[in-house]
C-alpha positions in Angstrom: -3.2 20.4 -10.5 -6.8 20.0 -9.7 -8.1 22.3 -12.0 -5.8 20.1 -14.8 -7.7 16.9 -13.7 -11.4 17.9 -14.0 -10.0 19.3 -17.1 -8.8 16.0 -18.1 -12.0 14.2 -16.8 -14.2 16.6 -18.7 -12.5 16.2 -21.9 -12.3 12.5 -21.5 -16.3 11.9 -20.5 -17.7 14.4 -23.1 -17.0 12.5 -26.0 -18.3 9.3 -24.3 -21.4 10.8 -23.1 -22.2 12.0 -26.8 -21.0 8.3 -28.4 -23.7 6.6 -26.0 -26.7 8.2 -28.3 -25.4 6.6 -31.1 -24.8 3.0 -29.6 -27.1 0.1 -29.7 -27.9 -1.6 -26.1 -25.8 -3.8 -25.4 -22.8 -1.4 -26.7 -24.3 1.8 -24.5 -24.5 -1.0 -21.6 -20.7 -1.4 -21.4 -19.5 2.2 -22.6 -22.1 3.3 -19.6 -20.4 1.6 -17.2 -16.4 2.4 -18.5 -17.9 6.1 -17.5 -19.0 5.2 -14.4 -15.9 3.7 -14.1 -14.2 7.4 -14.8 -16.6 9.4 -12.3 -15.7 6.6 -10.0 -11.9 7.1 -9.9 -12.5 10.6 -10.5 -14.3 10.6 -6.7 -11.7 8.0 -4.9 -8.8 9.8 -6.3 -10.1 13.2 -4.1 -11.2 10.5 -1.4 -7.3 8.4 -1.3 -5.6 12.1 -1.1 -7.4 12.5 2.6 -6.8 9.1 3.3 -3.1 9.4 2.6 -3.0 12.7 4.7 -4.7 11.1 7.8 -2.0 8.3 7.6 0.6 10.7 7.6 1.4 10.1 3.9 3.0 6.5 4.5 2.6 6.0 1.0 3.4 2.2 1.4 1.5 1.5 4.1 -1.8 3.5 2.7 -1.6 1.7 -0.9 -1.3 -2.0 -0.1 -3.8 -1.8 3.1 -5.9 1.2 3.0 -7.1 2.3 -1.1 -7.5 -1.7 -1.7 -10.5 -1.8 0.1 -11.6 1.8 -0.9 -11.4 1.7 -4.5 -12.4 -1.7 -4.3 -15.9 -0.8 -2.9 -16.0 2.3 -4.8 -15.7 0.6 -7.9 -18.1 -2.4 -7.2 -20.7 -0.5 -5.7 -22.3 0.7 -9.5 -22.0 -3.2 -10.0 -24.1 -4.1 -7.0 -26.6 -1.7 -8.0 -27.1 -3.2 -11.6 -27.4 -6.9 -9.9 -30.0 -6.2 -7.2 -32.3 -3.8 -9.3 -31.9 -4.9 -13.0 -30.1 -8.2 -13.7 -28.2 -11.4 -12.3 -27.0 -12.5 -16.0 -23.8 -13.6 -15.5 -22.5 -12.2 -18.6 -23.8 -9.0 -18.4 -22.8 -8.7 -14.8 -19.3 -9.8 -15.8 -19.1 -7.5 -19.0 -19.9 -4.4 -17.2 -18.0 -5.2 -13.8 -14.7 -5.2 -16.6 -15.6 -2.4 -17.9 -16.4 -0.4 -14.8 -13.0 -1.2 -14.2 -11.4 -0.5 -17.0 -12.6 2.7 -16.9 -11.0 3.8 -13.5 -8.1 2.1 -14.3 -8.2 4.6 -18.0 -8.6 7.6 -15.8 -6.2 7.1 -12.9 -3.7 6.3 -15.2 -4.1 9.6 -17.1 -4.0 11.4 -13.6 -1.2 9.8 -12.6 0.6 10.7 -15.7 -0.2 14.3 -15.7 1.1 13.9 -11.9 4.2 12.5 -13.0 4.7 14.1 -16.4 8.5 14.8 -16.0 9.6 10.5 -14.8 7.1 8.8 -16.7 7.9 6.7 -20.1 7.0 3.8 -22.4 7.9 1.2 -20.3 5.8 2.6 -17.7 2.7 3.2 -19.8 2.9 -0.3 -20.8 2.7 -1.5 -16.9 0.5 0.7 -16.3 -1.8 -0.5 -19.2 -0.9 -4.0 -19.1 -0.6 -4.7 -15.4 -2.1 -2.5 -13.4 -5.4 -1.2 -15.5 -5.8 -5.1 -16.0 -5.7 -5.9 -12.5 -8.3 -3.2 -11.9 -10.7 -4.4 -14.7 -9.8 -8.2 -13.3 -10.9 -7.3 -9.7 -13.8 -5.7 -10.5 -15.1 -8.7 -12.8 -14.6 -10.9 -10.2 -17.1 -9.2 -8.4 -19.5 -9.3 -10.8 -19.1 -12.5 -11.9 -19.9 -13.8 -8.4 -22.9 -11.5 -8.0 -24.6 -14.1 -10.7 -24.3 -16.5 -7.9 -25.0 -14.8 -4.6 -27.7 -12.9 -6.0 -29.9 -15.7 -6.6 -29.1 -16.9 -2.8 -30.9 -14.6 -0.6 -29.4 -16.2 2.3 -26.0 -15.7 0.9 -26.0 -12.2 -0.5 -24.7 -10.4 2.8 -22.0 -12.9 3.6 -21.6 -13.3 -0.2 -20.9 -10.0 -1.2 -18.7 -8.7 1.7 -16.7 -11.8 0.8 -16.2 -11.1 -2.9 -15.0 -7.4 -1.5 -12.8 -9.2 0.6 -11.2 -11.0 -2.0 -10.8 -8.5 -4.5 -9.3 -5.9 -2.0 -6.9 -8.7 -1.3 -5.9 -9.0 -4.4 -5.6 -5.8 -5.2 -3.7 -5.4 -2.1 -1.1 -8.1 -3.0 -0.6 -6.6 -6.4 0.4 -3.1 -4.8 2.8 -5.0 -2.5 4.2 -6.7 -4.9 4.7 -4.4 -7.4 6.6 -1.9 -4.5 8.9 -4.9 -3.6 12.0 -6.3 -4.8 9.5 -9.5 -6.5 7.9 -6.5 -8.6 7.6 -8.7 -11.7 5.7 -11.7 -10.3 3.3 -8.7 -9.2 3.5 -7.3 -13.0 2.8 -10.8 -14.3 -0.1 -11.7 -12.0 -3.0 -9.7 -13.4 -2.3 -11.7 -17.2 -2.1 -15.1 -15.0 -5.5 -14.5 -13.6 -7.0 -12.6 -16.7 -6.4 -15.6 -19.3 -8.5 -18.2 -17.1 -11.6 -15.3 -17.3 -10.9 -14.9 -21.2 -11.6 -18.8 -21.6 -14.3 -18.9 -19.6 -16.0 -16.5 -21.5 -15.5 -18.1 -24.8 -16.3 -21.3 -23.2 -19.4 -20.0 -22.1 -20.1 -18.3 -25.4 -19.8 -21.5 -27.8 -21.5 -23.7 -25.3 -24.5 -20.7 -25.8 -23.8 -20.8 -29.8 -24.6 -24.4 -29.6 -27.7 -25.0 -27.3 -29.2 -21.9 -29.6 -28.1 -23.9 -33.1 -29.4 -27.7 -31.4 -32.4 -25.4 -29.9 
C-alpha cells in the first residue's frame, strides 16, 4: 500500500511541477502552494499512522483530538513561512493558505480512496470533495488570512499565531466529531456555512480594489 501511494503522489506532482514553467506569477504562486499542500499530506499521512498506533488505534479518539492539531500545523507551517519572509498581503496570504489546503485535502482524499477502494462511491466522493476538502482549504485560509493582521503586530505574532492554530484545530476538530456522530450532516454542512462569508469577502475586497484603482 505504501509503494501504491508514492506512486500516486508521484504521478500526481509530476505534472504540476512541469505546468509551473509555463505559468505566470501569480498563477505559479497558487499552483506552488496546492503542491506543497500534496508533499504536506503526503508527510502527515506517514506521521497520523504512528500517531494512531501510539493511541492504540482509537480511531475516534485520535481524529477529533489528536490529527486536528497535527495537520493543522503541518499545513500552516508553509503559510507562516511565506508571511514572515516574503509578504503580509492579505490576499496573497489568503489565496495561497486555500490553496495549501486544497492541495492536502486533493491528496488525502486520493489516499484514502485507494485505501478504501472496495466501500467507496459517489456519494462519498462528493463529501469528501464538498465537505471535507473544503473544510481543509477553509481552515487553512483562516490562518492566513489572520497572518495579514498579526504579522504587522510584532507584539502579537506569538500569541497571534498559536491562537489562529488554536482555532483552526478546533474547527477542524469539530468537523471530525461531527461528521462521526449521529448530527453528521450539520458537520457536512458546516464547511459551505463558513466558506460563503470568505467567498464575499473576497469579492468585496476585490471591487472595493477595482474602484479606488478606477477613482485613483
Amino acid at each position: 500500500m505504501d509503494n501504491l501511494i508514492y506512486t500516486l503522489f508521484v504521478c500526481t506532482v509530476a505534472p504540476l511541477i512541469l505546468m509551473l514553467l509555463l505559468l505566470q506569477k501569480r498563477s505559479k504562486l497558487i499552483v506552488s502552494y496546492m503542491i506543497i499542500g500534496i508533499f504536506v499530506s503526503l508527510f502527515v499521512s506517514e506521521l497520523n499512522t504512528i500517531l494512531l498506533g501510539l493511541f492504540n488505534d482509537d480511531m475516534l479518539y485520535v481524529t477529533t483530538a489528536i490529527t486536528p492539531i497535527s495537520e493543522e500545523i503541518a499545513k500552516a507551517f508553509p503559510v507562516l513561512i511565506f508571511a514572515v519572509l516574503f509578504s503580509n498581503d492579505r490576499d496573497k496570504l489568503l489565496t495561497i493558505a486555500f490553496a495549501a489546503g486544497i492541495g492536502f485535502a486533493m491528496f488525502e482524499n486520493m489516499v484514502i480512496l485507494v485505501q478504501n477502494i472496495e466501500s467507496v462511491s459517489i456519494g462519498w466522493a462528493v463529501v469528501r470533495g464538498f465537505s471535507t476538502a473544503l473544510m481543509h482549504g477553509v481552515c487553512t485560509s483562516a490562518v492566513g488570512y489572520g497572518m495579514s493582521f498579526v504579522r504587522k503586530k510584532k507584539k502579537l505574532f506569538y500569541c497571534g499565531t498559536f491562537a489562529l492554530l488554536a482555532m483552526s484545530s478546533i474547527y477542524h476538530g469539530i468537523f471530525n466529531m461531527l461528521v462521526q456522530s449521529e448530527y453528521k450532516y450539520f458537520g457536512f454542512i458546516l464547511p459551505a456555512v463558513t466558506y460563503i462569508p470568505i467567498v464575499v469577502q473576497v469579492f468585496r475586497n476585490r471591487l472595493l480594489n477595482n474602484k479606488s484603482a478606477v477613482t485613483g
